[in-house]
GUNULO-923702 format. One record per residue (C-alpha): x, y, z; residue in one letter. Coordinates in Angstrom, 3 decimals, decimal comma. Layout:
% GUNULO-923702
      east     north        up  rest
         X         Y         Z     a
...
***
This chain:
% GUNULO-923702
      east     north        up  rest
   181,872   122,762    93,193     x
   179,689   122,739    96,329     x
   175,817   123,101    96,366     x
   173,306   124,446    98,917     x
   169,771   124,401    98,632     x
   167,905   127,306   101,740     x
   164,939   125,261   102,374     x
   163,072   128,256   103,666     x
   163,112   129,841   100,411     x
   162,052   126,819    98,285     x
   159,211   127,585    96,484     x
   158,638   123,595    95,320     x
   158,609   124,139    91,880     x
   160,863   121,233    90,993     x
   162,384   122,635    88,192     x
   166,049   121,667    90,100     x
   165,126   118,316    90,089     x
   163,512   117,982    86,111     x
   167,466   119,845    85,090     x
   169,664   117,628    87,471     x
   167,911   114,539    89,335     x
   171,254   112,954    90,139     x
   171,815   116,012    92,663     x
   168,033   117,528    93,938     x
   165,589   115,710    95,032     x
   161,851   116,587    96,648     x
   160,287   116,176    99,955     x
   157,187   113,724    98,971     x
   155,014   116,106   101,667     x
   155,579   119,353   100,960     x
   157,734   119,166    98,038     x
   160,929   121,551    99,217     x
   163,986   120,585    97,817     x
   166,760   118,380    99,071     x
   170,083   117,180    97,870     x
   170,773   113,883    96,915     x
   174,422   115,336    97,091     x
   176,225   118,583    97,920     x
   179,193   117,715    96,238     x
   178,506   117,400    92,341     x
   180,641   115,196    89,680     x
   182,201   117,473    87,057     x
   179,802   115,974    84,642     x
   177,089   117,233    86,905     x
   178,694   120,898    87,242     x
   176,618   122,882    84,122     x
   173,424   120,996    85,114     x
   173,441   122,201    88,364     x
   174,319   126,207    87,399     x
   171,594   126,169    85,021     x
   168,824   124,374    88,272     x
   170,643   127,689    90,445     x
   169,968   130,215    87,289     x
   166,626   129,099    86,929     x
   165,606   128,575    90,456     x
   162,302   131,046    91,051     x
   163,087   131,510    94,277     x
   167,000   131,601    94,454     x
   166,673   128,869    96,673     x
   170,188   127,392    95,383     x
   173,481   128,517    95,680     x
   176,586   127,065    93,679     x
   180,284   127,906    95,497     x
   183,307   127,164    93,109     x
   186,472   125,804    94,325     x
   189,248   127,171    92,891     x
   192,603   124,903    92,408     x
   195,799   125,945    94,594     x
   198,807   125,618    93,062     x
   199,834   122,624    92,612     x
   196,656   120,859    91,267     x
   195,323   121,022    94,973     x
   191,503   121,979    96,042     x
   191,640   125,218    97,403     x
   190,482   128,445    98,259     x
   186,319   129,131    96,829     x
   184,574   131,632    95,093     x
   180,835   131,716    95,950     x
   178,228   132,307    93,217     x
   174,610   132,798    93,549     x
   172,352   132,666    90,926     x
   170,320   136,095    90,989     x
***
């Protein structure tokens, strides 16, 4: 899994960081989201679709990596919450 946050379209509500604090993280000034990470641990994984689904602003987009044959990281199917 891969994560994005658009800063433009951060609305600074936080609720990304109260459902996965490990990965998003808050400018103190403004309050716009950042990542603490872009690359999520599978433990991580459903916290972070659920801070995408609930997002107010769609701010956050979560891209799935799909395994190549073999057991290898591959190819990726993007998913935005919305």
């Amino acid at each position: 899994m891969r994560v994005q946050a658009d800063q433009d379209k951060c609305a600074s509500s936080g609720q990304c960081v109260m459902t996965a604090p490990d990965v998003f993280d808050q400018r103190e000034y403004d309050g716009v989201v950042f990542l603490r990470t872009d690359r999520p641990s599978p433990e991580q994984t459903e916290d972070v679709r659920y801070a995408a689904l609930i997002c107010p602003s769609r701010a956050i987009t979560v891209t799935e990596e799909l395994p190549r044959r073999g057991g290898q990281a591959g190819g990726a199917d993007r998913l935005a919450a919305g």
